[in-house]
C-alpha atoms as one frame of an Amber mdcrd trajectory, in Angstrom:
protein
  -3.093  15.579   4.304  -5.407  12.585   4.526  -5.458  10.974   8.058  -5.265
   7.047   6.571  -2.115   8.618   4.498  -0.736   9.986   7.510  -1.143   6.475
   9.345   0.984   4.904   6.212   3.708   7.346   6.284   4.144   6.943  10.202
   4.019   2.969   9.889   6.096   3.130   7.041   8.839   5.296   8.450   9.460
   3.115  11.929   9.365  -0.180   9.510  12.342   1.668   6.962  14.661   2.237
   9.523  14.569  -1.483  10.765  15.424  -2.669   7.026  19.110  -2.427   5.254
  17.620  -1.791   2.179  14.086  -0.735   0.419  11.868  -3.751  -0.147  11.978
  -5.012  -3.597   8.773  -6.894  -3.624   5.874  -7.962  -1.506   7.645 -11.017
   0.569  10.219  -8.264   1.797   7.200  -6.888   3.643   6.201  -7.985   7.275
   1.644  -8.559   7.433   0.957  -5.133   8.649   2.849  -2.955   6.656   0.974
  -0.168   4.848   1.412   0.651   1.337  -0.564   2.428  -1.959  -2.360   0.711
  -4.466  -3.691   1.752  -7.932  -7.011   0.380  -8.634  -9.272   1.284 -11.997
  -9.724   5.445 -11.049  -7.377   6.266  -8.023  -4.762   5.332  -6.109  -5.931
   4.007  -2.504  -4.353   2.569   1.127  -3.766  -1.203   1.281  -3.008  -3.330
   4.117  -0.740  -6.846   3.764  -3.160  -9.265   5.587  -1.622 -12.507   4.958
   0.664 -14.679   3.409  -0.565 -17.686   1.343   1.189 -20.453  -0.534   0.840
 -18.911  -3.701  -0.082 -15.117  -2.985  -0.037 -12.372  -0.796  -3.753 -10.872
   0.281  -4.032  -7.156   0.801  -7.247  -5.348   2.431  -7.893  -2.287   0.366
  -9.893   0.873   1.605 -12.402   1.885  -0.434 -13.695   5.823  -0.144 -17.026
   5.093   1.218 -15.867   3.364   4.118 -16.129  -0.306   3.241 -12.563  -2.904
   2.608 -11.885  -5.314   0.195  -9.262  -8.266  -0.302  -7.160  -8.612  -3.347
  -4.255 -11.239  -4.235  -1.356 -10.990  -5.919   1.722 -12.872  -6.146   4.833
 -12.481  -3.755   7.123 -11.550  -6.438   4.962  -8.273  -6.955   7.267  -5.469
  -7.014   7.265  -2.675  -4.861   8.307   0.800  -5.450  10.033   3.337  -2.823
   9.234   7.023  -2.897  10.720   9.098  -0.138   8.896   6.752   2.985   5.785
   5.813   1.081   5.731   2.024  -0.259   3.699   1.786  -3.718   2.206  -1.594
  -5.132   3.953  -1.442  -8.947   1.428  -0.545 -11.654   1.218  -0.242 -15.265
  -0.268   3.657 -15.308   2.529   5.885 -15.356   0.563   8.199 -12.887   1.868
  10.408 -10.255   0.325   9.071  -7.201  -0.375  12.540  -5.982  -2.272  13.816
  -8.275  -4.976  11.085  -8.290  -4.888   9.452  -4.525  -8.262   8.837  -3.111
 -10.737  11.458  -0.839 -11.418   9.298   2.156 -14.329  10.654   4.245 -13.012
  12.249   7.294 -15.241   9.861   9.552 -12.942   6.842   8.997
């Protein structure tokens, strides 16, 4: 299994058993918390990294080493599976079967 993966189920796991229930949608979720996102070809780690007024910016890894920001609004749903959060998306794609190959260096 993929270190960075790894890193979100750990994070993920201490941050469950502090909450009642599963997170419904990005406000639930403290700046920190690790979670999967589905970009154009493959599903990839994303960090919350702050809260604005109007949206919620998450740093995505890319494969070749490199982050990018992306915004999206606090109502953004969030979906539970076993101790992995996942941003909500509109491919009806297991994200197993298409998560990213990070290179073993980061």
């Amino acid at each position: 299994m993929d270190l960075r993966l790894n890193k979100v189920i750990l994070f993920n796991r201490i941050f469950l058993r502090f909450m009642k229930e599963h997170p419904n949608i990005l406000n639930d979720l403290p700046v920190g918390t690790r979670l999967l996102y589905r970009a154009k070809n493959d599903w990839r780690c994303a960090v919350i990294s702050r809260f604005g007024k109007e949206k919620v910016t998450l740093t995505i890894c890319s494969p070749n080493g490199r982050t990018y920001r992306l915004r999206r609004l606090h109502k953004t749903k969030i979906l539970v599976e076993g101790k992995i959060l996942l941003l909500e998306s509109e491919v009806a794609e297991n994200w197993k079967d298409n998560f990213t190959n990070y290179d073993i260096r980061w």
